[in-house]
KELUMLUM-207082 format. One record per residue (C-alpha): residue in one letter; y, z, x. Coordinates in steps of 0.1 Angstrom, whole numbers, padded with zeros to 4 digits, always signed. Example, Ala and Ser with C-alpha at 12.3 -4.5 7.8 and 13.67 -1.06 7.14 Angstrom:
! residues 2
A-0045+0078+0123;S-0011+0071+0137;
END
This chain:
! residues 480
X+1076+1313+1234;X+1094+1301+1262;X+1123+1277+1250;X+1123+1242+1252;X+1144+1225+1277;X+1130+1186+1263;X+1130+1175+1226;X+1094+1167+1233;X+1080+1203+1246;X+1075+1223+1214;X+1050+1187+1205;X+1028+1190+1235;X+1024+1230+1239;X+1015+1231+1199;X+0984+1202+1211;X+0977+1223+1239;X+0976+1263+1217;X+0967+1247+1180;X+0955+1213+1185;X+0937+1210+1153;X+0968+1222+1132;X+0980+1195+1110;X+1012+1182+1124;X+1023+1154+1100;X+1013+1150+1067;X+1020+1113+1054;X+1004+1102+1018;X+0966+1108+1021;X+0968+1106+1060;X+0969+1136+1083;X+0977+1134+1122;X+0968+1166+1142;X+0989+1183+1174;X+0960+1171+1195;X+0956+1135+1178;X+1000+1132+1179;X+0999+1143+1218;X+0978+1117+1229;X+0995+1087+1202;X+1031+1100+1216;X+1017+1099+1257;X+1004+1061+1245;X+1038+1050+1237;X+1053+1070+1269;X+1028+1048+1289;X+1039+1017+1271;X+1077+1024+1274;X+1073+1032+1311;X+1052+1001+1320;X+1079+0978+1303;X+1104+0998+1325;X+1123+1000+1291;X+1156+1024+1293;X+1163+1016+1254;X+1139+1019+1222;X+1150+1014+1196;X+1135+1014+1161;X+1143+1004+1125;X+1118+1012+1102;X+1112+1030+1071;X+1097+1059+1066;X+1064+1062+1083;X+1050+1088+1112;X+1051+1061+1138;X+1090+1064+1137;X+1080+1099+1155;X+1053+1089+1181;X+1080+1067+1190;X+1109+1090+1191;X+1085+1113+1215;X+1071+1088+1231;X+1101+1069+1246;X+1120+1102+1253;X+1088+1119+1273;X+1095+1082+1291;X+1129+1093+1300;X+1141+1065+1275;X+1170+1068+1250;X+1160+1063+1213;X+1182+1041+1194;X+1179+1047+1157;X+1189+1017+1136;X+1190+1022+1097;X+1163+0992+1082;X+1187+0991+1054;X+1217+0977+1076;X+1227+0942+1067;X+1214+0916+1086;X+1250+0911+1104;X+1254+0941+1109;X+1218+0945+1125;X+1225+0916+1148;X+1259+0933+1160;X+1248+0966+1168;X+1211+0947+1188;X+1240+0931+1208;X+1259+0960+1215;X+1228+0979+1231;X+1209+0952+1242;X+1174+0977+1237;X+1147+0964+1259;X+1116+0974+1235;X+1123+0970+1198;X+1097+0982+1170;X+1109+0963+1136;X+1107+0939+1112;X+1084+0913+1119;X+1106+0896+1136;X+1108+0926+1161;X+1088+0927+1195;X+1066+0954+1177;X+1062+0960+1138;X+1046+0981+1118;X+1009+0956+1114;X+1001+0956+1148;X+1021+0991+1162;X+0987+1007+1161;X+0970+0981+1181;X+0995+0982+1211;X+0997+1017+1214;X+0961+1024+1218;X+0962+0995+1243;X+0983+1018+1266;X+0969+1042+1292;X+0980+1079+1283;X+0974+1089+1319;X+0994+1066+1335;X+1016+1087+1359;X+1056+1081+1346;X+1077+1069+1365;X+1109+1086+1348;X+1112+1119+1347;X+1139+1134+1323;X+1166+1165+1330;X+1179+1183+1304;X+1213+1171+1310;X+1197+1132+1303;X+1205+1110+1273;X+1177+1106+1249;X+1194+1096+1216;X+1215+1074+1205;X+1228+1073+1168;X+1250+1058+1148;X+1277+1072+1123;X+1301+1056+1097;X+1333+1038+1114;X+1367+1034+1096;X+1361+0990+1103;X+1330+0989+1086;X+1306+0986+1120;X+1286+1021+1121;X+1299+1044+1156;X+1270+1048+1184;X+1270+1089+1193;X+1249+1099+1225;X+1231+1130+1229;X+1211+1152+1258;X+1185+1164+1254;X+1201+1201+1259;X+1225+1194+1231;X+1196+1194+1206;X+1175+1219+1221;X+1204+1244+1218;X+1199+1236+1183;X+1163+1239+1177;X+1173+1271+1192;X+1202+1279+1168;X+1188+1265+1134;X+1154+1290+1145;X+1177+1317+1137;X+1195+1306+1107;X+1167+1287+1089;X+1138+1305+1105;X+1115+1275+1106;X+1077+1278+1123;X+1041+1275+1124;X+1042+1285+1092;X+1067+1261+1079;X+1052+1231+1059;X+1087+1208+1051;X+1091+1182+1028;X+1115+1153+1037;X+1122+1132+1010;X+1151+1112+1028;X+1147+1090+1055;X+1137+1095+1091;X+1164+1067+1097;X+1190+1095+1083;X+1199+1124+1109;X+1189+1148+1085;X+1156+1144+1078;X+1150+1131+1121;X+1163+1166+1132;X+1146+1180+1101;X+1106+1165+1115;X+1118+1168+1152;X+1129+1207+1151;X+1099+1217+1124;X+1072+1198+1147;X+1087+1215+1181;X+1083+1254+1163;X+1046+1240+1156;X+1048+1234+1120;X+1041+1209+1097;X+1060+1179+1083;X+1051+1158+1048;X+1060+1127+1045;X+1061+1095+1022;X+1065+1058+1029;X+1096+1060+1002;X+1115+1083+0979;X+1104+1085+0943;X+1114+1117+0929;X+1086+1124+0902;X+1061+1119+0926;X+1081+1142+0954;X+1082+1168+0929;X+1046+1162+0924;X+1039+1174+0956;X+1063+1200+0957;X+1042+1218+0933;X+1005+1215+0946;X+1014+1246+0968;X+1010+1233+0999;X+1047+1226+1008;X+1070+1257+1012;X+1102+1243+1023;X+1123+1212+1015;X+1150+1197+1033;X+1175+1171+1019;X+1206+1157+1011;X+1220+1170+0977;X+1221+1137+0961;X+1184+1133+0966;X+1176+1170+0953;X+1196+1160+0922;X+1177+1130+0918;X+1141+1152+0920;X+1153+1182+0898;X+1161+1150+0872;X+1130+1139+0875;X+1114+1170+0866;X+1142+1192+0844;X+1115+1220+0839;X+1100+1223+0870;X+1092+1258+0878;X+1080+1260+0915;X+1074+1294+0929;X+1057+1284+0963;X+1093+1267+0976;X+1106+1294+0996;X+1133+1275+1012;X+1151+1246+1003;X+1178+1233+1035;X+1208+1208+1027;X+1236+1190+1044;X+1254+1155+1041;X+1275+1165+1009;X+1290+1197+0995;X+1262+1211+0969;X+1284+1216+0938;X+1275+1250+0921;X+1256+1234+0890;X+1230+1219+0912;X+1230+1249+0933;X+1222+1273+0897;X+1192+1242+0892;X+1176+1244+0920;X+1173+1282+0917;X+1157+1273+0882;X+1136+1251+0897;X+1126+1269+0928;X+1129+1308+0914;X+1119+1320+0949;X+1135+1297+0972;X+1166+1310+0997;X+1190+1279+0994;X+1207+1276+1029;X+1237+1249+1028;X+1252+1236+1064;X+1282+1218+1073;X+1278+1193+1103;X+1286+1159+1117;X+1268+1141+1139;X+1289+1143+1167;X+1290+1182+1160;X+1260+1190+1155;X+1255+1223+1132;X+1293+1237+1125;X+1286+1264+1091;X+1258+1279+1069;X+1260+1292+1042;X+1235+1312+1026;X+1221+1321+0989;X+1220+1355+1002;X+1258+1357+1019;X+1283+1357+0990;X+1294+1327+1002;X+1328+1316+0981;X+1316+1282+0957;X+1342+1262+0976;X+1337+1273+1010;X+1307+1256+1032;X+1296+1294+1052;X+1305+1309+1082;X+1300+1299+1118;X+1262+1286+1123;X+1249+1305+1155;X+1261+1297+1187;X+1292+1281+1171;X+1328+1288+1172;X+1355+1277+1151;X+1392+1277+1151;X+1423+1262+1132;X+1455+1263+1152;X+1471+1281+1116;X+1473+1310+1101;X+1447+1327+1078;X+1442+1308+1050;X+1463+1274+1062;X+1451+1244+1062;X+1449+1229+1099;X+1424+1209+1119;X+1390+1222+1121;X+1376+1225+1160;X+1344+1235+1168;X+1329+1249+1203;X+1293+1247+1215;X+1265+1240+1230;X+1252+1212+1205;X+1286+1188+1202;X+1277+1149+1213;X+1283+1133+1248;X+1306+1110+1230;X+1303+1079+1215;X+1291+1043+1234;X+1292+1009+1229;X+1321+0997+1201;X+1346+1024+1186;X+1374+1022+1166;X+1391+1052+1181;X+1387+1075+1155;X+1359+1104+1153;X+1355+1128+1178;X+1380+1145+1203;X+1374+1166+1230;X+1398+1190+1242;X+1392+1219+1266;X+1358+1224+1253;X+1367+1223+1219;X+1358+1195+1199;X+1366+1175+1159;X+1359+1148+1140;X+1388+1154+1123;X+1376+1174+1092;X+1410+1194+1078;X+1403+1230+1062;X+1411+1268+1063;X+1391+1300+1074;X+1396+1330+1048;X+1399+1363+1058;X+1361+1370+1058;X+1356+1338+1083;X+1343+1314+1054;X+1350+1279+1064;X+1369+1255+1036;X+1370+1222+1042;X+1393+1199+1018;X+1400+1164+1039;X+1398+1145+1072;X+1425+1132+1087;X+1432+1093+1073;X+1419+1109+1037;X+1448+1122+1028;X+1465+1109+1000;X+1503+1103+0999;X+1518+1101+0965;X+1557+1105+0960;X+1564+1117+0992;X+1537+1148+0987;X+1503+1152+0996;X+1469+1156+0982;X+1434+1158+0998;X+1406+1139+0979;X+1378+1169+0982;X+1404+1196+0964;X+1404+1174+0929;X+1367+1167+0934;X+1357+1200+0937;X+1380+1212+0903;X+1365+1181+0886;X+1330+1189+0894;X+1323+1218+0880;X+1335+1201+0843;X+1305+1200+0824;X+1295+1162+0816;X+1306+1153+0850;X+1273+1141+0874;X+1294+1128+0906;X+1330+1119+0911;X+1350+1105+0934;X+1389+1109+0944;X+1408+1080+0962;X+1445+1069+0962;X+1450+1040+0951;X+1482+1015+0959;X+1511+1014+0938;X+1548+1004+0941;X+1562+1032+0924;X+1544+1063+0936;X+1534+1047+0971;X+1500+1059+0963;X+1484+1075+0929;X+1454+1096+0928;X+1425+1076+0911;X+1391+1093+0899;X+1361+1074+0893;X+1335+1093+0878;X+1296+1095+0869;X+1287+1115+0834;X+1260+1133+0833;X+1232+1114+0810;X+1242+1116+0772;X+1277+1133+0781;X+1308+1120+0761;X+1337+1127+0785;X+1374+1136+0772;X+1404+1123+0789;X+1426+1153+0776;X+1403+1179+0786;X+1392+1169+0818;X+1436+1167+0824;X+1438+1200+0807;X+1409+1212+0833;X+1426+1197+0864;X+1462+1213+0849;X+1446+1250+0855;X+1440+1246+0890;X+1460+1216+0902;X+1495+1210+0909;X+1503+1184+0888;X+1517+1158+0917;X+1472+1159+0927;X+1463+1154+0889;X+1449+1115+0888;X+1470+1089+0868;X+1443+1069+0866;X+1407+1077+0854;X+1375+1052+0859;X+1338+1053+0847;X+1310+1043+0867;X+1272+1044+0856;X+1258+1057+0889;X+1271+1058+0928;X+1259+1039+0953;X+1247+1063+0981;X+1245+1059+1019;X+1209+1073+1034;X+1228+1100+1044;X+1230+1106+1003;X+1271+1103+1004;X+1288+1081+0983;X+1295+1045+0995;X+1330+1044+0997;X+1330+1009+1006;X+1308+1000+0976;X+1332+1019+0953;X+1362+1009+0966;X+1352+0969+0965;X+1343+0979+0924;X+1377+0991+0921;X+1398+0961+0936;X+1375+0941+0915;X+1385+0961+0884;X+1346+0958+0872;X+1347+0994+0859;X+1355+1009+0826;X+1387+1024+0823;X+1384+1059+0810;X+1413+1067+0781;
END
């Protein structure tokens, strides 16, 4: 097949060679290649007529997020992808910032939800365009966390991600035959790549209108899925819902947005006996940056090897921790609109977000901090990620999370706040005995707090702001 130079191609030559083939399936509704074609040339038509240069959307989970996305990019417009779950402050700030001249929302939006249907059949999907796209040409803009609160605008070409689509068909090997199950948001760059690279190799993409684990598990089951891909918060969350699940049609399960911690890693081969389990290490300003494979001996702590097409270096020796740049085809334009200076550099080709780590002598990526993590206690210093990862694989232990906290003695101490696992009775002197036979003892914490369950991001991380506010407040249990 020849390769796609527009996010938009693989859409329209699977309505032209299988237009019958379900492309997304959502609750009891199915849309066809043919039937998506002519919704996604609807919207082009609308977007063109309005001469609109910026869509943007915010809406949950629902396949006219997608007609959309197509739509306004075969239009030659950028998408902007707002998250519905953004405060309304927020909201407003960001709408300012980018100023988008169509807007598909709340009601309160140009376009919601009730009446999208209505004025996308009103639009003429042979109207002649008036934009035509290049590869090099902006088509998305998204939006990552920022260090004062206010999420980060990235833009990307559309040659960035189709040097993707052409990079994760290699490593994850998705096609026609591919039938993946997003449980996480389309509002989450994750599960958008996810629909957008699956439905541009011609497969098929099952959604719902929101997560609810039972029922996701539900469907994972009834055979006609094969593949899932999600963060590993929200895998955790379905494998809980179902503890003995045994699915042997899953032959591929994809994740990203958090390390997966070997205990979920040994479930989810209980629950899906057949499945490869393929971990990747990203951002979104990187794009792909490591795999790591069920069937590569990947090290537990490591997050893989170079994804395809991508290089890696640290300016260290083997086995030093140093500043992890990447080089490819897929990294971000940059970022527009507000920034607070942090995120991604660009140097000579090579590019980082600032994510801090090592490369062992068989070219296994470890990462264990980015730069403003680090902790400083007594003059020496200790990542977060290196006592998270000795603390997670204590049995009883469901999430944690490692911070430094202030303190007029030490300058900073290291803090834990963790999550037991349901029914677990955790023991001060054993989880400090645990953290004594791999830590030096300046990164063990001095102080230890329980928390019922983590607030999440969509992205499935842990909301460090939420956490952090909880903390200040003292509103959690001391642990002793």
């Amino acid at each position: 097949m020849t390769a796609p130079r527009f996010v938009f191609d693989g859409v329209l030559l699977a309505s032209m060679k299988m237009p019958e083939a379900n492309a997304i399936v959502y609750g009891d509704e199915s849309i066809t290649y043919g039937e998506l074609a002519w919704r996604l040339c609807r919207v082009a038509s609308g977007v063109d007529a309005l001469g609109a240069r910026r869509v943007a959307v915010s809406l949950p989970n629902h396949p006219a997020l997608l007609e959309i996305f197509f739509g306004s990019t075969l239009a030659g417009a950028v998408f902007v992808l707002f998250d519905p779950k953004w405060p309304r402050e927020t909201l407003d700030k960001i709408f300012k910032s980018h100023q988008p001249q169509l807007f598909f929302g709340e009601a309160s939006s140009q376009v919601d939800l009730k009446n999208f249907a209505a004025w996308r059949d009103d639009q003429d999907p042979n109207r002649v365009l008036q934009t035509q796209p290049t590869p090099k040409m902006p088509f998305l803009v998204g939006f990552t966390s920022g260090t004062t609160g206010i999420p980060k605008a990235f833009i990307r070409s559309h040659a960035s991600w189709t040097a993707s689509f052409a990079a994760s068909h290699i490593e994850f090997d998705i096609s026609t035959n591919s039938n993946v199950l997003l449980p996480g948001p389309l509002s989450h760059g994750l599960s958008l790549y996810a629909a957008v690279e699956t439905l541009n190799a011609g497969g098929t993409v099952t959604l719902e209108p929101s997560f609810d684990a039972p029922h996701l598990m539900y469907i994972a089951g009834l055979g006609q899925v094969n593949t899932i891909v999600a963060a590993p918060t929200l895998l955790d969350l379905m494998l809980a819902a179902a503890p003995d699940a045994r699915i042997e049609t899953i032959t591929k399960v994809i994740t990203a947005g958090a390390k997966l911690l070997p205990a979920l890693r040994a479930r989810l081969g209980r629950a899906f006996p057949a499945a490869r389990i393929i971990e990747y290490y990203g951002a979104s300003e990187l794009s792909f940056v490591t795999v790591a494979r069920s069937d590569e001996d990947c090290p537990p702590e490591a997050v893989g090897r170079a994804f395809n097409g991508v290089e890696i270096k640290i300016e260290k020796n083997a086995g030093e921790i140093g500043t992890v740049w990447v080089r490819s085809a897929m990294v971000a334009a940059g970022y527009v609109g507000p920034s607070d200076g942090a995120g991604l550099r660009i140097n000579n080709g090579w590019a980082t977000v600032g994510d801090r780590g090592f490369i062992d002598a068989r070219g296994f990526l470890t990462l264990v901090g980015r730069d403003g993590d680090m902790i400083i206690t007594g003059g020496l210093n200790v990542y977060p990620i290196e006592v998270e990862a000795v603390l997670a694989a204590v049995s009883g232990i469901a999430e944690v999370w490692v911070t430094g906290e202030a303190d007029e003695r030490w300058g900073e101490v290291v803090t834990a706040v963790i999550a037991p696992a349901t029914n677990a009775k955790l023991d001060l002197a054993a989880l400090k005995h645990a953290c004594a036979a791999h830590l030096a003892p300046h990164k063990i914490p001095r102080r230890w707090f329980l928390i019922d369950t983590f607030a999440h991001t969509t992205s499935g991380k842990i909301d460090r702001e939420a956490v952090t506010a909880q903390l200040r407040a003292r509103s959690l249990k001391v642990l002793v």
